[in-house]
C-alpha positions in Angstrom: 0.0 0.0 0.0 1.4 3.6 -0.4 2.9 5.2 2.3 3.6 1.9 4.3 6.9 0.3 4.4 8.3 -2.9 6.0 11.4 -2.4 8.3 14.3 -4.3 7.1 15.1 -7.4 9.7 18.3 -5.2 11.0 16.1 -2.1 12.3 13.6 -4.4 14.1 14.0 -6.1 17.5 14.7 -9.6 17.6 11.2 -10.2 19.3 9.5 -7.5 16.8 7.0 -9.4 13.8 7.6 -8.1 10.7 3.8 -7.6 9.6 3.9 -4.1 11.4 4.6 -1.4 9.5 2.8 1.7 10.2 1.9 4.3 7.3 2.6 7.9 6.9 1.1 9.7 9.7 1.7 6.9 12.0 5.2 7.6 11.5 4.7 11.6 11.5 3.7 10.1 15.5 6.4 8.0 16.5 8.8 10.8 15.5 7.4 13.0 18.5 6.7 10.0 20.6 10.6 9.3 20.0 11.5 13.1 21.1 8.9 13.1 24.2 10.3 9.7 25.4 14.1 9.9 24.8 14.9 13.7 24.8 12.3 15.0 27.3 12.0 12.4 29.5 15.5 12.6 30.3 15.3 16.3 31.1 12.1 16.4 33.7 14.3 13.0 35.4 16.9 15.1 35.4 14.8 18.5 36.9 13.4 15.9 39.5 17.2 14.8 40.5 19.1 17.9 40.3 16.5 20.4 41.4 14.0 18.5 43.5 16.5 16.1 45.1 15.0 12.5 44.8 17.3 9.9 44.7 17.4 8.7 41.2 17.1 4.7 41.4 13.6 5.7 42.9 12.8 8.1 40.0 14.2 5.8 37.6 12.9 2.2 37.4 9.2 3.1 37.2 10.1 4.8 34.0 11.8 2.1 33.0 9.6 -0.3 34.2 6.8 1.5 32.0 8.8 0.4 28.8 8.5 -3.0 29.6 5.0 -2.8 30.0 4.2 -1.1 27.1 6.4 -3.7 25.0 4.3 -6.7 27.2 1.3 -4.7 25.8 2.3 -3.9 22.0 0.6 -6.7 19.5 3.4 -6.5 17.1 5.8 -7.7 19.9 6.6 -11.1 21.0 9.0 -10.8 25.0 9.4 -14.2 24.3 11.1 -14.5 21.2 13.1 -11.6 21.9 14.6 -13.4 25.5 14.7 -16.6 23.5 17.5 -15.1 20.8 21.1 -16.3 21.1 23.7 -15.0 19.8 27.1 -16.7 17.7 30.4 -17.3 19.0 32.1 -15.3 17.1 29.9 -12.8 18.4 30.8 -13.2 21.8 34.4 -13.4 21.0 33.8 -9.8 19.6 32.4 -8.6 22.4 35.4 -9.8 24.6 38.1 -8.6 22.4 36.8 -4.6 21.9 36.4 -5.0 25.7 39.5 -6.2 26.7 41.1 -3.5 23.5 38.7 -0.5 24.9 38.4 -1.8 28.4 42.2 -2.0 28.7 43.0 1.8 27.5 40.6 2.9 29.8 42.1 1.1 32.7 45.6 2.0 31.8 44.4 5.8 31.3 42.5 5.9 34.9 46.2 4.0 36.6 48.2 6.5 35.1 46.0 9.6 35.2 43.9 9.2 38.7 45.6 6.6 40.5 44.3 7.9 43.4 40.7 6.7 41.9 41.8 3.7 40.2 40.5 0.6 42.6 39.7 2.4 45.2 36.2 1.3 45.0 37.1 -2.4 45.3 39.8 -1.7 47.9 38.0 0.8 50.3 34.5 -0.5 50.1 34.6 -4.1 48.8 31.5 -5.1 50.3 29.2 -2.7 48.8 31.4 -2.9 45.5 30.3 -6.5 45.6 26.9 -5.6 46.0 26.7 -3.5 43.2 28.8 -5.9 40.6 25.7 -8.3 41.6 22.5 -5.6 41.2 23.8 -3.3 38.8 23.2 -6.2 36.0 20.0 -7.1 37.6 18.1 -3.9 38.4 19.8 -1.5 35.5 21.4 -3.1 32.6 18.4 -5.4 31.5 15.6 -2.4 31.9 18.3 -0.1 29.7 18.8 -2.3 26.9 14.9 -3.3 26.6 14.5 0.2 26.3 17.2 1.5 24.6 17.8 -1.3 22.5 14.8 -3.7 21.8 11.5 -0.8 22.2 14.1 1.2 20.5 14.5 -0.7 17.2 11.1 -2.3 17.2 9.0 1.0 18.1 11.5 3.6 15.9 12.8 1.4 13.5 10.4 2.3 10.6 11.6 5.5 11.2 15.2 5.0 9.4 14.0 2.5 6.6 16.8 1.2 5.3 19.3 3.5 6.8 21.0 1.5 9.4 23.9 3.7 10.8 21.7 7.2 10.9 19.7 5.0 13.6 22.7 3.8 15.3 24.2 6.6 15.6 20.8 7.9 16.8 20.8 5.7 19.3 23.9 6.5 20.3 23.7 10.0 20.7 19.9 9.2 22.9 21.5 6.9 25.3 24.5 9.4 26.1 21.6 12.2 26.5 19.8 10.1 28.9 22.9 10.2 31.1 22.4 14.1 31.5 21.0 13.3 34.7 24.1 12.8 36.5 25.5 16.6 35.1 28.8 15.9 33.3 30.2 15.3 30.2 32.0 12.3 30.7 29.1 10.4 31.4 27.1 11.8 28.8 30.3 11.0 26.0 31.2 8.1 27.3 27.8 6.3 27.5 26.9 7.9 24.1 30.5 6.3 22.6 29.5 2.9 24.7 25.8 3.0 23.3 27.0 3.5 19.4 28.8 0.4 20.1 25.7 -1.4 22.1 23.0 0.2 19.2 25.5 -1.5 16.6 25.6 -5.1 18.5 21.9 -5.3 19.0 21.2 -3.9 14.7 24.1 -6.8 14.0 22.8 -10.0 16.4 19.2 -8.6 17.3 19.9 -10.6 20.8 19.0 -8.8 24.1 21.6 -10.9 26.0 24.5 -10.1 23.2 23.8 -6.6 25.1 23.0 -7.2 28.3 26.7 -8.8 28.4 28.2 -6.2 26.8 26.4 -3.2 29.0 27.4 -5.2 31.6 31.1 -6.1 31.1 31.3 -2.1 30.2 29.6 -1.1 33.6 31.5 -2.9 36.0 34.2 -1.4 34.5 32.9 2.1 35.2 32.4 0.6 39.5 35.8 -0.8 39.4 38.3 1.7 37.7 37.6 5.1 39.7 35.2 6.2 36.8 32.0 5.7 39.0 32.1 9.1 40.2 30.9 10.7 37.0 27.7 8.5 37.2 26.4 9.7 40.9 24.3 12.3 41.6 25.0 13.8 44.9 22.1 12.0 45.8 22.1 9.2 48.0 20.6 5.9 46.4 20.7 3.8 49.5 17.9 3.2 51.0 16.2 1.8 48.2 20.1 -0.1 47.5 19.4 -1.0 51.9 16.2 -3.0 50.7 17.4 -4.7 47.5 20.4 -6.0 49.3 17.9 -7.4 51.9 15.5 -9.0 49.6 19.2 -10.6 48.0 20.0 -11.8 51.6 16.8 -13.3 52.3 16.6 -15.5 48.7 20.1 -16.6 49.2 19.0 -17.9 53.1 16.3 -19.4 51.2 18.8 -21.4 48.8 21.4 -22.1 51.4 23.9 -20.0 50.3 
């Protein structure tokens, strides 16, 4: 029919079904939906954190969480055939070797540059470093990449046709500005260099977990290095950290461990 496309297999989500593809003026919609969700939601989370003072983690995962509803919700999208995608080998292999490349530099810059930073986080605190090596996958890398990577490409991928990079790059760029919350540029470049490379693994494999291990790898690696200053907001978290950790503790009596 005029004025309706199908997105190409690379610009979907690996749980989207490729019957959907919206015509013109439902496309002239997900353009502003894409600016209200990813360029001015980030900016009233960050006037709640910077200027009204709540904690973000409290702010935060009910908007996330309202992604993951909205996916559950959408007819055009299957949560189970996106969780059920693997990924190759030599997949993994790639994420390994940029990480060990990338994740290397950085490590050698942060020894070199701030070695007053560097480890201090595992060496001063281990225990609540520990913690956080075990939530931080848990409670923030897998609501990020459902939204930043599979709504993402399955919501705004009719959006770029057949133009894979301009959405990557797109992507990119949104996942750095959603970082503006924390107030510095090093977050915000950083994340948007790490979420080029995250928006490119997920238009490459279409698998969540290919992403989920790479956001992961990439984010410990923030905690552990000194770099985890530039992603806190003055704001203390713990509380809401104080009853995660206890609902941890109390499954893990449970098990035996």
């Amino acid at each position: 029919m005029a004025g309706e496309f199908r997105t190409p297999p690379w610009l979907s989500a690996g749980g989207s079904i490729n019957e959907y593809h919206p015509g013109l003026l439902m496309r002239g919609w997900l353009f502003i939906e894409l600016l209200l969700l990813f360029v001015g939601l980030p900016l009233a989370l960050k006037h709640a954190v910077q200027i009204e003072r709540m904690p973000l983690f409290m702010v935060l995962q009910p908007v996330l969480l309202a992604f993951v509803v909205f996916l559950l919700w959408d007819r055009w999208f299957l949560l189970r055939r996106e969780l059920v995608k693997g990924f190759r080998f030599m997949d993994l292999l790639s994420i390994l070797a940029i990480f060990a490349v990338g994740g290397g530099m950085v490590a050698a810059y942060m020894a070199q540059e701030m070695p007053e930073r560097f480890l201090a986080f595992p060496r001063q605190r281990y225990e609540t470093y520990e913690r956080v090596m075990i939530l931080y996958p848990l409670v923030s890398v897998l609501t990020q990449e459902l939204v930043y990577r599979t709504f993402y490409f399955h919501r705004y991928g009719p959006l770029f046709g057949a133009w894979r990079w301009p959405m990557i790059l797109t992507n990119g760029m949104l996942f750095g500005f959603a970082h503006i919350v924390f107030d510095n540029m090093v977050a915000i470049i950083g994340t948007g260099v790490i979420g080029t490379l995250l928006a490119y693994r997920y238009a490459t494999t279409r698998s969540f977990w290919a992403v989920v291990i790479e956001h992961t790898l990439w984010g410990w690696l923030v905690f552990t290095v000194g770099l985890n200053k530039y992603f806190f907001t003055g704001i203390s978290n713990m509380p809401a950290w104080d009853r995660m950790n206890d609902w941890i503790e109390a499954v893990q009596r449970q098990i035996g461990i």
